[in-house]
N, C-alpha and C positions, 0 to 999 in steps of 0.2 A: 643818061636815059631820058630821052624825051614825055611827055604829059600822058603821049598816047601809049608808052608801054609801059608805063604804072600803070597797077595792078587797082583795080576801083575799089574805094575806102566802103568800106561796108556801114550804110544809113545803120543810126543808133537804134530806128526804129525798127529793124528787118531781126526777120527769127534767127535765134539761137540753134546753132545746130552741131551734133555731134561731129569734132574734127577730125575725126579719125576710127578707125575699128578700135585703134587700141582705146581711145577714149570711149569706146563704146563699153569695153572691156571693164577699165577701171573703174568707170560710173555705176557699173549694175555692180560689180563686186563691192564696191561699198554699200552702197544700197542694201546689197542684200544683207551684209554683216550688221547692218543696224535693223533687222527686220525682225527683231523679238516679239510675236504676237500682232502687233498691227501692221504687215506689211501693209496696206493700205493709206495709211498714216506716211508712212517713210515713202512710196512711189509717188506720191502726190505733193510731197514739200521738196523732192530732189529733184522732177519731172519739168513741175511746173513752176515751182518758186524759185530755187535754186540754178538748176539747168536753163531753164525758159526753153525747152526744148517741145515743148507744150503749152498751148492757153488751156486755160480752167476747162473751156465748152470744148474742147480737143479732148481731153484727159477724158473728160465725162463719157465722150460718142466712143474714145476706144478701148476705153475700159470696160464698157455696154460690150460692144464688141471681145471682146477679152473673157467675157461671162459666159456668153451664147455658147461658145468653142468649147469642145471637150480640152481637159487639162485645168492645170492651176493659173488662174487666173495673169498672176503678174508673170509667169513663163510665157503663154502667151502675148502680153505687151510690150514684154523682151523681147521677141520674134515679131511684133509689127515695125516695131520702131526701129528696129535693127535693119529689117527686109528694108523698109520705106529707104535708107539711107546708104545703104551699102549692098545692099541686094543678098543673097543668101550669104556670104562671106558675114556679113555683119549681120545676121540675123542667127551665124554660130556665135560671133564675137561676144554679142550682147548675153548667148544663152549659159555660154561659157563662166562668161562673170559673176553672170546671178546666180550658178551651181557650185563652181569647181571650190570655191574656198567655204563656203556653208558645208559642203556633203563634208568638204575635208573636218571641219570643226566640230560638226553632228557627230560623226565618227570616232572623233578625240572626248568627246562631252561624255558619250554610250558606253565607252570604254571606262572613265574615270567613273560613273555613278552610276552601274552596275549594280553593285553592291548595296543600293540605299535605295533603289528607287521606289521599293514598296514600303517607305516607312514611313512613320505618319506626318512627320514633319517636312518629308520630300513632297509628300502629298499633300500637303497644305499652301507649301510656296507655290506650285503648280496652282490649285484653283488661284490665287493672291495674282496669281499673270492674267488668267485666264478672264477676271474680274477687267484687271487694266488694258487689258488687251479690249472687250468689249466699250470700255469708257475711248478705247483711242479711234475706234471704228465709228462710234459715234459722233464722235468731234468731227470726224473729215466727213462723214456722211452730212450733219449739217454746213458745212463748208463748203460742198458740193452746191447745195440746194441754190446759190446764187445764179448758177450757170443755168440754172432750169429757166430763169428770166428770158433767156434768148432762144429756148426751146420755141420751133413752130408752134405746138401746141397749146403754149403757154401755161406758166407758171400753176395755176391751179389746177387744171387738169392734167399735167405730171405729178403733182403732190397726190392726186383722186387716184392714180394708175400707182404711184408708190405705195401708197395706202392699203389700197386692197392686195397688191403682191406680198408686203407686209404682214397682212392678215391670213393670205391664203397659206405662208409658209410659215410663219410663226408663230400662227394660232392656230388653225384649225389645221397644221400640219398637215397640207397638201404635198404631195412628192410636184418637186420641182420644174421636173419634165414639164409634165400637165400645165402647170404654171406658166411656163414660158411658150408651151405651144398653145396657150388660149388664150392669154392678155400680150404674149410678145405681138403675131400677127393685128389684132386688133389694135395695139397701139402703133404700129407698122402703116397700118389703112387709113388710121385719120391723121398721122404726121401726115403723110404722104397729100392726102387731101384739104390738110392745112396750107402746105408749100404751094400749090395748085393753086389756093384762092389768092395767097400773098401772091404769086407770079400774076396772075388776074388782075387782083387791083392795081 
């Protein structure tokens, strides 16, 4: 085989990318089996660390994206990431994996602790997750906060814009809706008029 019908070596530097539907498959199915309480935690260390199938400021914009949409969040970025690479085929592939073996184990779990689940000791392990689960949301939430550096906006005034969504939903318990249709738009307007001044200078 001559130089020119080799196949071109792929730069060390060039993205990772899912090789297949079925790889699209086995990736979310794992994923989703290690998703006890912080799925957020697990889409972010398999996504972007692991996989490289993602940079950190990718992960951030479509997981934003991933929010806005009705549905569960990381279903949704099973269906971008999937769509993005394989076109609706791989946007079942991926959805398939993140379901088919969780709904099956969910199902096997309901069945086996039926019988205990109002007890007080079933009920104690449960908040014990629920604690961990919040400790592992906050870890990636601060993890995240790097990528904000190459935000147009820049850094402090997305920390000002997280801040107040923070407050509006977690303290003064604002319904969400509202939340996202009054600081989404607004932070929408000055990204946008950020990029405008960078393209300018």
């Amino acid at each position: 085989m001559s130089d020119n019908d080799k196949p071109p070596v792929q730069a060390a530097s060039e993205r990772c990318v899912p090789q297949s539907k079925t790889d699209l498959f086995v990736s979310f199915t794992y994923l989703a089996l290690q998703g006890f309480g912080g799925v957020l935690t697990v889409v972010q260390r398999e996504l972007v660390e692991k996989k490289k199938w993602l940079t950190l400021d990718e992960f951030v914009e479509d997981w934003a994206v991933a929010q806005i949409l009705p549905g569960p969040n990381v279903v949704n970025l099973a269906l971008m990431l999937g769509g993005r690479h394989f076109g609706i085929a791989g946007a079942m592939a991926a959805l398939g994996g993140l379901l088919l073996a969780p709904t099956a184990l969910v199902l096997l779990l309901a069945a086996a602790v039926a019988g205990v689940a109002d007890t007080a000791v079933t009920q104690g392990m449960l908040r014990g997750m629920g604690a961990v689960s919040a400790g592992m949301i906050a870890a990636v939430g601060i993890k995240l906060v790097g990528a904000l550096k190459n935000n147009p906006m820049g850094l402090w005034t997305c920390l000002a814009i997280g801040t107040v969504t923070f407050l509006s939903i977690g303290m003064f318990r604002l319904p969400l809706a509202w939340v996202l249709l009054s600081l989404g738009p607004l932070a929408s307007v000055w990204a946008s008029h950020c990029l405008k001044q960078r393209a300018a200078g």
